[in-house]
C-alpha positions in Angstrom: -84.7 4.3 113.5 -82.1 2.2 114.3 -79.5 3.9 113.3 -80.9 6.9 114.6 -81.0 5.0 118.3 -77.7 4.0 118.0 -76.0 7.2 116.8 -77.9 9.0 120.2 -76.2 6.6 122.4 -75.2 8.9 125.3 -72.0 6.4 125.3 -71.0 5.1 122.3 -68.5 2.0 121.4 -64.4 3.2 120.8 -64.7 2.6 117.0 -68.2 2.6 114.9 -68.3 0.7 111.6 -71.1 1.4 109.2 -71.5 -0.3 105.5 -73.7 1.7 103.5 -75.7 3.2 106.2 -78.0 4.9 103.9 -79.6 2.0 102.4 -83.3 2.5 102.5 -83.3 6.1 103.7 -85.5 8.5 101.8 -83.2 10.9 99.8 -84.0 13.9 102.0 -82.8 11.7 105.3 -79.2 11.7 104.0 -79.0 15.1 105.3 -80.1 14.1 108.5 -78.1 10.9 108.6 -74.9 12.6 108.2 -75.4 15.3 110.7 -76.1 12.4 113.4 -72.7 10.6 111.5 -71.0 13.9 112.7 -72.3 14.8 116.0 -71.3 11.0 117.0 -68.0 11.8 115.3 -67.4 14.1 118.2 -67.4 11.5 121.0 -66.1 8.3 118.9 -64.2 7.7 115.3 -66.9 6.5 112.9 -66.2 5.0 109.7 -68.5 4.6 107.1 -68.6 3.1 103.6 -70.7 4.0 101.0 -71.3 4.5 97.3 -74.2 7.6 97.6 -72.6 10.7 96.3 -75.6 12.4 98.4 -74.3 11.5 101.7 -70.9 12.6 100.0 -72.1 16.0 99.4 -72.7 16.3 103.4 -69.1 15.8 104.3 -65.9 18.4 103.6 -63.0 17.0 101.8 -61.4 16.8 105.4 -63.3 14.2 106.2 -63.2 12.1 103.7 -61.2 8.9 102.9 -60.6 7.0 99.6 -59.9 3.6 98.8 -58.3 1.9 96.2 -58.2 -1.8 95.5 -54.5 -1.5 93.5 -52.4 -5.0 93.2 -54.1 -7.1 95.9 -53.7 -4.1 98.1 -56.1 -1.7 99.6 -54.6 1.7 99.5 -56.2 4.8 102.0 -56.3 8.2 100.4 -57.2 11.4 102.6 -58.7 13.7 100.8 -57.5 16.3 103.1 -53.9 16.0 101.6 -55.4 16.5 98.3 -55.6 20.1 96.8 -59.0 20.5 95.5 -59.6 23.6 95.6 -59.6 24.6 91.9 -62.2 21.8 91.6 -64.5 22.7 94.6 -65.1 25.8 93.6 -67.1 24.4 90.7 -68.4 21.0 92.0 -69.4 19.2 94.9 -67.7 16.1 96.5 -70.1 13.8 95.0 -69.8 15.3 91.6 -65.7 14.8 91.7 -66.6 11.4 92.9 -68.8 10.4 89.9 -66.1 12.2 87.2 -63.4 9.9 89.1 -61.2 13.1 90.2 -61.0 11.2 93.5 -61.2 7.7 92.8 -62.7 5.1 94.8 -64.9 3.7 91.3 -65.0 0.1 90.7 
């Protein structure tokens, strides 16, 4: 709910950080939590981190950052610049994500 009221907010902060925002959400609410993660996309940059390949799945490779933790270093990888396209054609985001095609693993 709360996330719900804040991602409705007719005026919504400059930048929107989220850790993990679908903690606790029943797996068919992912869905909905990442359409209301887009539509408030529109009006403000969001930036979420999580570690559910379902709210993964929701999102096209456009939209989607990486992280690395390499020597002491975070380092930011858009997926956008990545050519995927061989791969997408037989899996999903999430399922890349869990072979570690993309990175991002621990």
């Amino acid at each position: 709910m709360c996330l719900a009221t804040l991602l409705l907010q007719p005026i919504l902060p400059t930048v929107m950080l989220l850790d993990e925002p679908e903690l606790g959400l029943h797996p068919a609410a992912i869905s909905l939590l990442a359409d209301l993660l887009e539509s408030a996309s529109e009006r403000t940059q969001v930036l979420v981190a999580t570690q559910s390949v379902t709210l993964v799945n929701q999102f096209t490779q456009e939209s989607v950052w990486v992280v690395e933790r390499t020597d002491r270093q975070s380092i930011f990888q858009h997926l956008e610049s990545a050519d995927m396209s061989a791969w997408l054609e037989n899996y999903s985001l999430g399922e890349l994500w869990e072979k570690n095609i993309l990175g991002g693993r621990p």
